[in-house]
N, C-alpha and C positions, 0 to 999 in steps of 0.2 A: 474056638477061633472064629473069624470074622472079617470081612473083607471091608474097608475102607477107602475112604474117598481123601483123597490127602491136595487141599486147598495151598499154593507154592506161589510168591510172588516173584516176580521175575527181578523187584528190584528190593527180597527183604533184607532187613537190617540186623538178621540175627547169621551169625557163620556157620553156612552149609555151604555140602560138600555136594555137589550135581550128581547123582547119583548112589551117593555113601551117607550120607545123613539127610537128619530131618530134623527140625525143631518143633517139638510140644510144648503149649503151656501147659501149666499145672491141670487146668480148669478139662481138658482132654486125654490126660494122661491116661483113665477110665479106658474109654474107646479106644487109645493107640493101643494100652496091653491086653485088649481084647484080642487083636490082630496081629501080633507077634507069632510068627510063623506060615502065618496068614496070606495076601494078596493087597495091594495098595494101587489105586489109580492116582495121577499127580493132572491135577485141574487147575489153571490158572488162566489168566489174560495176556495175552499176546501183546507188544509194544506199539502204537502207529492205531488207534484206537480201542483197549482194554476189549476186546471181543474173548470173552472164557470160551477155554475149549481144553476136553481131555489129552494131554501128551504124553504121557509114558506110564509104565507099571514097574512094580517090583517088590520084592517081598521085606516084609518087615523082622528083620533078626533076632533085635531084641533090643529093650531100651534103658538107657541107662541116663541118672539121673544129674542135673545140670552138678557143676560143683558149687554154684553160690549157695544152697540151698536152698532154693526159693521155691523145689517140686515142680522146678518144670524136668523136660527132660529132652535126648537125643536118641532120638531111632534112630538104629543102624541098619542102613540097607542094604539087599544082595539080588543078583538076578534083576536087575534094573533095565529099561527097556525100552527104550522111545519111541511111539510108532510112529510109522511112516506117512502115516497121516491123520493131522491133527484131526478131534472129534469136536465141530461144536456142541456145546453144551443142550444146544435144541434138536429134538428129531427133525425130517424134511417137513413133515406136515405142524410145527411148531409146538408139539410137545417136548417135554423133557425126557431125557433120558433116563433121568431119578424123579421116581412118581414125585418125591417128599418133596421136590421144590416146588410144584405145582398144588394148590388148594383145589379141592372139588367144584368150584364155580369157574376153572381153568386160569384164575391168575397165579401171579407171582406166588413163592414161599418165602416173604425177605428175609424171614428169621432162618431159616433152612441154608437159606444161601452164604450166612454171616459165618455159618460154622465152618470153620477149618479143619476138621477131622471129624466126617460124619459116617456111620454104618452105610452100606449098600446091600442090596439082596445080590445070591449070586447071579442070579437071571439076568439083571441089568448091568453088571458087570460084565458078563461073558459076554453081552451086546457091543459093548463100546469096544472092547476089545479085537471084537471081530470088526469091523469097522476100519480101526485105528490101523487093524494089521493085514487088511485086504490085500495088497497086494502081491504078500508073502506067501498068506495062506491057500488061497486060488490059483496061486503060477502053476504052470503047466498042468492043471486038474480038470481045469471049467473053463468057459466062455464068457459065463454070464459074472463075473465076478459081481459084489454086491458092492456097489456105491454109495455115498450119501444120500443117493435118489431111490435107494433100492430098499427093503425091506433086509437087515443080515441075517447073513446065517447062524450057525451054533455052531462052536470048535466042535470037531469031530472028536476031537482027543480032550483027556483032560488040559484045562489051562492050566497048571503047573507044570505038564509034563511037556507042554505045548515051549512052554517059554524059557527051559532052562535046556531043550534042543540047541546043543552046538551050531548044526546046523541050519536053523532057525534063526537064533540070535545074529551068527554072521549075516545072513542075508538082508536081515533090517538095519544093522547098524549099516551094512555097506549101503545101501538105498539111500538112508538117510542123509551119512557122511558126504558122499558124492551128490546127491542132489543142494543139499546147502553150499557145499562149493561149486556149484554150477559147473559138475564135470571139469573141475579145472585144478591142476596142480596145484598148491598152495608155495611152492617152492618156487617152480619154474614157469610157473604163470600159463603153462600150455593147455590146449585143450585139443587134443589128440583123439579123432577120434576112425576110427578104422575101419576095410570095406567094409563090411559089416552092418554099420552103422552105432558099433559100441564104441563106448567113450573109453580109451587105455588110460582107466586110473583107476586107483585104488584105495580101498579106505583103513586107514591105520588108526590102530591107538596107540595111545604115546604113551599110559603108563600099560605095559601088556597084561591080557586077560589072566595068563599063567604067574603074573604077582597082583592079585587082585583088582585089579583094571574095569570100570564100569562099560557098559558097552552104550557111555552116553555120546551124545554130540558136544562138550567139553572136553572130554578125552577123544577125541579124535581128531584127523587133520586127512584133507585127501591130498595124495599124492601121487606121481608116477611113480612105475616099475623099479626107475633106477633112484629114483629121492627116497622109497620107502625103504631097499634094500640099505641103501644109506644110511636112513634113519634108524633101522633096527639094529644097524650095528655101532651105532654110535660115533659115528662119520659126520652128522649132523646133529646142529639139535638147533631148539629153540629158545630166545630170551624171553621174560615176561613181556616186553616190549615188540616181544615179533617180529625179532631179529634174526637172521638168518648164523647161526654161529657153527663153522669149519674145523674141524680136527686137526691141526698143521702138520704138515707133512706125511700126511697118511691119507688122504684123499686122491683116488685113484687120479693117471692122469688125464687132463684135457675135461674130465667131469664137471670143472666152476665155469667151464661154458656155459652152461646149461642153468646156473641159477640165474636170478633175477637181478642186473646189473645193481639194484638201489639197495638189494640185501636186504628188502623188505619182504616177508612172509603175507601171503594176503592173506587173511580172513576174513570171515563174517563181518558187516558192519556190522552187527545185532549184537550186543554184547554176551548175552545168553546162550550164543550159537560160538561162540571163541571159546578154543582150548585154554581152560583153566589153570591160574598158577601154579596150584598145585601140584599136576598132573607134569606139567612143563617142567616144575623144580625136581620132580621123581627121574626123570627122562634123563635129566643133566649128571644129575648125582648117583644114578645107578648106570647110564648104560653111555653118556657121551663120556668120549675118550680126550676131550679139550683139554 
């Protein structure tokens, strides 16, 4: 096995699933079933100027070949994992992360860079990783947490064992979730936030972890206390349109106070940061009561 670097455009033209699949061409196929079983980092450019930077991990299942028969194929993924913050592709001092895109004279690798599914060493791996997932892994431990200005550290634990912690996974996905909704309900538009100084919201997925639910930011939506409780019981649910849609007659009373008069769901502008249709038509079909 083999750890890989997995190249994801934000806007490709082949059907994945954010989190559950991946498309291989033929010409990679090599490399991706080296890595089955394996560790995957997902590298791509961000929209608002193409700036690469690493965003998520998760392991590669197994892959299974297209049906046209053309030899390409779909990796299926598991333990998917977004970190909380993004990696760019360069260290602080303007090296690379992956020696192989840099040549020995310190320029570019543009051939290096073109590949969409390349090997990585574990070393450089467990780097971005730790990076990616500072803020997780240093809560309540250290002081000096390591920044992008900082030299990182090295998981303490192994990274597999690191990342399929229940415990762990909640804590990024909810960072995540909550942070891309700018602390704000997606339902009822509030941003509640208490003495404390914590924001009273909550990060949900819509298709749930216990029927295979990625713990990406497409399957998720933040909500209040009382929209989630909702949500989870199928009281609410969402249209591909991001419509607010109501269980009739069974929503507790006085509760559609509390939604958002236009029956609009707010999301992400970012299209990539919106829960997925998929995930939305799982939600409706297994668990709202409409």
């Amino acid at each position: 096995m083999t750890k890989v670097v997995l190249m994801q455009s934000i806007e490709s033209t082949y059907t994945e699933v954010s989190g559950k699949t991946y498309f291989v061409p033929k010409r990679l196929v090599k490399a991706a079933t080296e890595a089955v079983g394996d560790l995957a980092l997902f590298y791509e450019p961000r929209a608002g100027g193409g700036r690469l930077a690493y965003l998520a991990v998760a392991q590669i299942s197994d892959l299974q070949r297209a049906p046209d028969e053309s030899g390409d194929c779909i990796a299926h993924l598991s333990n998917y994992l977004e970190f909380t913050e993004p990696v760019p592709h360069r260290r602080p001092d303007g090296s690379y992360w992956e020696a192989k895109l840099q040549k020995a004279d310190g320029s570019s690798n543009q051939g290096a860079f073109g590949v969409s599914v390349r090997r990585i060493p574990d070393d450089e791996f467990s780097l971005i990783c730790d990076v990616g997932f500072s803020a997780e892994l240093f809560e309540g431990t250290r002081t000096d947490r390591p920044g992008l200005s900082d030299p990182p550290a090295v998981f303490k634990r192994p990274i597999v064992e690191q990342l399929v912690s229940r415990k762990f996974r909640d804590a990024a996905f909810a960072r995540k979730v909550r942070t891309t909704y700018d602390l704000r309900c997606a339902v009822t538009g509030l941003q509640i936030i208490n003495g404390g100084g914590r924001a009273e919201i909550e990060a949900a997925h819509i298709r749930p972890v216990a029927d295979d639910g990625p713990d990406s930011i497409q399957n998720g939506v933040a909500l209040s206390r009382t929209a989630h409780w909702l949500f989870d019981r199928g009281l609410i649910a969402i249209d591909d349109d991001f419509r607010l849609l109501k269980a009739k007659g069974l929503l507790p009373e006085g509760v559609e106070r509390l939604f958002d008069p236009s029956g609009q769901v707010a999301v992400p502008e970012a299209s990539h940061f919106r829960p997925h249709a998929e995930f939305l038509r799982y939600h409706r079909e297994t668990y709202f009561k409409g």
